[in-house]
C-alpha positions in Angstrom: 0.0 0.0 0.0 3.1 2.4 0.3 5.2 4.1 -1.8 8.4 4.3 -0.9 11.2 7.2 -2.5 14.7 6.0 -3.8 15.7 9.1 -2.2 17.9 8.3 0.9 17.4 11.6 2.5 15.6 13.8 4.5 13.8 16.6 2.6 11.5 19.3 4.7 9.4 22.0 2.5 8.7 25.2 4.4 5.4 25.1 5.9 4.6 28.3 3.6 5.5 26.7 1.0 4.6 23.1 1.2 6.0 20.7 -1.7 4.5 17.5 -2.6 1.9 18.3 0.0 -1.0 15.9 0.5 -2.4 17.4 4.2 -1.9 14.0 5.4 1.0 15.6 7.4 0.8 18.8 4.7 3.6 20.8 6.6 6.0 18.6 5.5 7.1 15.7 3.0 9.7 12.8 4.0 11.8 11.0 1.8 13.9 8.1 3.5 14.5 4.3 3.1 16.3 4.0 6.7 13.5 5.1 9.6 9.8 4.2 7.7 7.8 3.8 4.8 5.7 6.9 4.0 2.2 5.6 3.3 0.5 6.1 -0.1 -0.8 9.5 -0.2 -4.5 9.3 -0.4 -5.4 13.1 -0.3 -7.5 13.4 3.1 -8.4 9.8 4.3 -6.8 6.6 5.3 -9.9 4.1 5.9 -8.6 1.0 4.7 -11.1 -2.2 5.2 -10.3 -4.7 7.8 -12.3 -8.0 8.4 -12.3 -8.0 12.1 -13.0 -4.6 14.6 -13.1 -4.4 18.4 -16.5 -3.3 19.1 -16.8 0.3 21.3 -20.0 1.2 22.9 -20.2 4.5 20.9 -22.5 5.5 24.3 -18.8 6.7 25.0 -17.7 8.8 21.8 -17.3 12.8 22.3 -17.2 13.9 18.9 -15.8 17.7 19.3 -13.4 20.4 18.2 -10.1 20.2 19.9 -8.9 23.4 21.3 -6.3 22.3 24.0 -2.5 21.6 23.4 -2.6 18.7 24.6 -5.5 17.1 22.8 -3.7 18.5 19.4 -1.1 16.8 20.0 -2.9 13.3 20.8 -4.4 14.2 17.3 -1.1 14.4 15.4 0.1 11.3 17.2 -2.8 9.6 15.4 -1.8 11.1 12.4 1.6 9.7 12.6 0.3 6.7 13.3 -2.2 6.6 10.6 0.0 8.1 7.3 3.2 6.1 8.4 4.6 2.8 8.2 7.7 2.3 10.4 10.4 -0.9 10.1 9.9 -1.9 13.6 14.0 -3.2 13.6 14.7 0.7 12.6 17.7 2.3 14.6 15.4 5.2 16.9 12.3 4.5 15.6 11.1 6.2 18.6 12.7 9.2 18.5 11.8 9.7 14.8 8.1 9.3 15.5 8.4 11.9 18.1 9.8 14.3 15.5 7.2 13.8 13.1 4.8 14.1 15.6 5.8 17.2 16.5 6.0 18.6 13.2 2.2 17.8 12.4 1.7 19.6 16.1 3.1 22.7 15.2 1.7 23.4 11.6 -1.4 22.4 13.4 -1.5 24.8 16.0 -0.5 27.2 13.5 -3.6 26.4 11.3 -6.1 26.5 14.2 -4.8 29.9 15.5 -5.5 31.3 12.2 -2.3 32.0 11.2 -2.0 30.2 7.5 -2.2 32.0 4.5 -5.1 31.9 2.8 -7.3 30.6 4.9 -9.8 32.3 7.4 -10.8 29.1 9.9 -9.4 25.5 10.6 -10.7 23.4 12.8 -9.5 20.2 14.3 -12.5 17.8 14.8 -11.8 14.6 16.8 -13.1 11.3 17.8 -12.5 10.8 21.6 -13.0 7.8 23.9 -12.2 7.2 27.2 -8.9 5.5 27.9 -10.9 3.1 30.2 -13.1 1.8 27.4 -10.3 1.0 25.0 -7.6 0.2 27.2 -7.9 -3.6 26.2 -7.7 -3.1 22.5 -4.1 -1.2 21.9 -1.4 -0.3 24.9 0.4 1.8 22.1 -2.9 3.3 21.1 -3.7 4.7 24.7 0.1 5.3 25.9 0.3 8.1 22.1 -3.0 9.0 22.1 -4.5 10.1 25.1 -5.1 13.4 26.6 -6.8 14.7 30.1 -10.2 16.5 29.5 -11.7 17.8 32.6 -9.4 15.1 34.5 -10.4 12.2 32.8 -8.3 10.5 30.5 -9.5 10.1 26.7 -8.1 8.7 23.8 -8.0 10.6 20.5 -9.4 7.7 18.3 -10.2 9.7 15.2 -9.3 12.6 13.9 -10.3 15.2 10.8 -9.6 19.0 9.7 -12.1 21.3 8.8 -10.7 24.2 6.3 -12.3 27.5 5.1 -10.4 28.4 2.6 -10.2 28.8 -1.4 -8.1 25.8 -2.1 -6.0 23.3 -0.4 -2.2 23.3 -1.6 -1.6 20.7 -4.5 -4.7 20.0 -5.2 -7.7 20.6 -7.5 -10.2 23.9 -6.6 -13.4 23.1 -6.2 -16.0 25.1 -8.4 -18.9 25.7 -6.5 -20.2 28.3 -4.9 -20.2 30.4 -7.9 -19.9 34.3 -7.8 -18.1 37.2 -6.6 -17.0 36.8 -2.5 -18.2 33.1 -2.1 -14.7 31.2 -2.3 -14.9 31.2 1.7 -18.2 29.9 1.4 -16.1 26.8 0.7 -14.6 24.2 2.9 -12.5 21.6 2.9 -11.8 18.0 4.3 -8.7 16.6 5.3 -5.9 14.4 7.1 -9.2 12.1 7.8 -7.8 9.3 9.5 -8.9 6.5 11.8 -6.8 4.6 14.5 -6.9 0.9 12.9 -7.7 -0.7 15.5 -11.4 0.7 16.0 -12.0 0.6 11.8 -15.4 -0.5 11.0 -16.8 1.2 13.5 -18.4 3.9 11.7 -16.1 6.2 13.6 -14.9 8.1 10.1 -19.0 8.3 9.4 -19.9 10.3 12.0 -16.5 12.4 12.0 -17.6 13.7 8.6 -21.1 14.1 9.6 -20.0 16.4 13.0 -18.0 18.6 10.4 -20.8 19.5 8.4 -22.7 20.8 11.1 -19.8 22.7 12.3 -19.1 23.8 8.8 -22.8 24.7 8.4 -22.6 26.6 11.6 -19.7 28.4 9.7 -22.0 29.6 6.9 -20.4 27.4 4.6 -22.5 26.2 1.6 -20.5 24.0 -0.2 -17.9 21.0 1.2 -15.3 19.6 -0.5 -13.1 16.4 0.2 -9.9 14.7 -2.3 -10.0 11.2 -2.3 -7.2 8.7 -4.0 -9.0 7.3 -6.9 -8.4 3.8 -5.9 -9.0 4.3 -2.1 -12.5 2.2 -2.0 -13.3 2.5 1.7 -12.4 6.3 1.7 -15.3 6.5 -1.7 -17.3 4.3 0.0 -17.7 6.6 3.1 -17.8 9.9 1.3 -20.6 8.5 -0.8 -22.4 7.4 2.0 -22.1 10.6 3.7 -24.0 12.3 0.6 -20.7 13.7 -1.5 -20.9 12.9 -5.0 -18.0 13.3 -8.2 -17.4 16.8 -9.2 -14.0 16.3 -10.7 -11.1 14.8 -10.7 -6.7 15.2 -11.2 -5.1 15.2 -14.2 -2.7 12.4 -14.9 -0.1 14.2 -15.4 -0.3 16.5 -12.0 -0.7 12.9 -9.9 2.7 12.0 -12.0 4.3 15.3 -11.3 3.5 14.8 -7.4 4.1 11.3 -7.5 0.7 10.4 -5.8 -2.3 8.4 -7.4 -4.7 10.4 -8.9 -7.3 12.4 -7.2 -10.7 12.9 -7.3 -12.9 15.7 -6.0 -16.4 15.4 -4.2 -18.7 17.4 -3.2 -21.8 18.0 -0.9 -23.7 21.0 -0.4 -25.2 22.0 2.5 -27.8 23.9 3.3 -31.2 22.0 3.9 -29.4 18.4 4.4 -30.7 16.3 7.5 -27.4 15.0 9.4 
């Protein structure tokens, strides 16, 4: 499922200026056969299909934006997590993780305090469960992920940004609203991701659907999400949360990046029942 560079170095693109950016971890991109495999870049999700779950009592789930430092930082964990593979017999594995996890931390608290270019809100939306309901299904999951809210301990399980803004970097522009001051009517999904060991939960489902009422409470009409074109269980969702085809990469852009091919959905807004 990866794809691996021949490069055997370390290359970092400004966070203004983002290079082969696919806001999986956008800030940056990482190029190296010696610490971990960089997982195929599949625009704003990673949902791959698994045959077996462990089963949460969703009785339990917060879905909410995340405003604290510390539960930011549970949700780049995640992301690390979720957008890499690492060789576990890798020479400081652990100290690499750490320094990609605080990478995504920082252009992330950058983007939620408004200070990005081009774009007027970003909002990180998270799946949370308490650490006592999952602590059976992944020590690593709980000992990277978790976070104190109001003193109890939760686990960031699932995680999504929310982005008013024109474009995202890289990829295609979505076309709709139409007319003179509505690009920030528009919003954006991405660096959708799931912790692997709760998939098939319908945790990615009800992510998307708290981030259209957040974005409708925004006074955004239109939502937007990039999707690999061969990432079925990333389609499947999106369809199923209402977005349908608008457009989708050229070849030779996906070439250029060296990424698969995109494709652009969309869902408007206003009216929908969630």
């Amino acid at each position: 499922m990866a794809l691996l560079s021949s490069t055997p170095s370390l290359s970092f693109a400004s966070p203004s200026h983002p290079q082969n950016s696919n806001w999986g971890l956008f800030s940056f991109t990482f190029h190296t056969t010696q610490f971990a495999r960089r997982q195929r870049p599949i625009a704003s999700s990673h949902l791959p299909s698994t045959l077996d779950a462990n089963i949460i009592d969703k009785s339990f789930l917060s879905l909410a934006e995340a405003f604290s430092e510390e539960e930011l930082w549970a949700a780049a964990c995640l992301r690390v997590r979720s957008f890499y593979e690492f060789r576990p017999s890798a020479y400081g594995i652990r100290d690499h993780r750490r320094y990609l996890a605080e990478r995504e931390f920082e252009a992330l608290k950058e983007r939620v305090a408004g200070k990005r270019e081009g774009f007027r809100r970003v909002s990180c939306i998270n799946a949370t469960l308490p650490l006592s309901q999952i602590s059976n299904f992944s020590d690593d999951l709980c000992s990277e992920c978790k976070f104190s809210d109001n003193g109890e301990d939760r686990v960031v399980v699932g995680t999504l940004d929310l982005n008013q803004c024109i474009s995202l970097p890289d990829e295609i522009i979505g076309m709709k609203p139409e007319g003179i001051g509505a690009d920030f009517l528009r919003a954006y999904l991405s660096n959708v991701c799931v912790a692997k060991e709760l998939h098939r939960n319908g945790l990615g489902y009800w992510l998307v659907a708290k981030s259209k009422i957040i974005a409708q409470d925004w006074g955004i009409t239109d939502l937007y999400v990039h999707v690999a074109v061969d990432n079925e269980a990333a389609k499947n969702l999106y369809m199923k949360s209402g977005f349908v085809y608008e457009n989708d990469e050229p070849a030779w852009q996906a070439r250029f990046l060296d990424r698969p091919r995109r494709l652009l959905l969309w869902i408007g807004l206003p009216g929908m029942e969630l």
